[in-house]
C-alpha positions in Angstrom: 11.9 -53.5 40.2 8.8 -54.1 42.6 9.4 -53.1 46.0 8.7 -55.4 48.7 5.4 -54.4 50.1 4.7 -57.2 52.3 1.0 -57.5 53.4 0.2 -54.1 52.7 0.9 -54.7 48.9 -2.8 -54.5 48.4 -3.8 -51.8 49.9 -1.1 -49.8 47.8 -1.2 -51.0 45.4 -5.3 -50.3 44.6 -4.0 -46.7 46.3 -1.4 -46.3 43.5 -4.4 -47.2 41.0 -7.3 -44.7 42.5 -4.9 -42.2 42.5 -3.9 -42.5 38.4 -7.9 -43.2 37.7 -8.7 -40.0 39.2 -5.7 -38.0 38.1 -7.0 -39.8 34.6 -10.6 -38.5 35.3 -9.7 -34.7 36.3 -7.6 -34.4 32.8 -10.8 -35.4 30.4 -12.7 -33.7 32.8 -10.3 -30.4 32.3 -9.9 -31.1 28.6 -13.3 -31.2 27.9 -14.3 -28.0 29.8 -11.6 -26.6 28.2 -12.9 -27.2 24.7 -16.1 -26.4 25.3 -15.2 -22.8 27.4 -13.5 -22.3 23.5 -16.2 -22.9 21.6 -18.5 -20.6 23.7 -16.3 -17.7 23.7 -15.4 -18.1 20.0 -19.8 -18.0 19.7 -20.0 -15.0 21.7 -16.5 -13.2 19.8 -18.5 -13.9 16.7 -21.9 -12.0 17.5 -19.9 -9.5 19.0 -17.6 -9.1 15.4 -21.3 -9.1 13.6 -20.5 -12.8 12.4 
């Protein structure tokens, strides 16, 4: 259920794909900060608990 892009379908078509990499891209990205934002506050919670 493609819809008819004509000449343009190209150019779409690697937008359509750019878009999803970088979407792709910024959710690692986010994950990864996100795990390792945890581990450094569960380090400084643990110093601060005399751990």
């Amino acid at each position: 259920m493609m819809p008819e892009l004509g000449k343009y379908a190209g150019a779409v078509l690697s937008s359509y794909a750019v878009s999803l990499g970088l979407i792709a891209m910024f959710v690692w990205l986010s994950l990864r900060r996100s795990r390792r934002v945890k581990r450094d506050l569960e380090q400084v919670e643990g110093r601060r608990d005399g751990h």
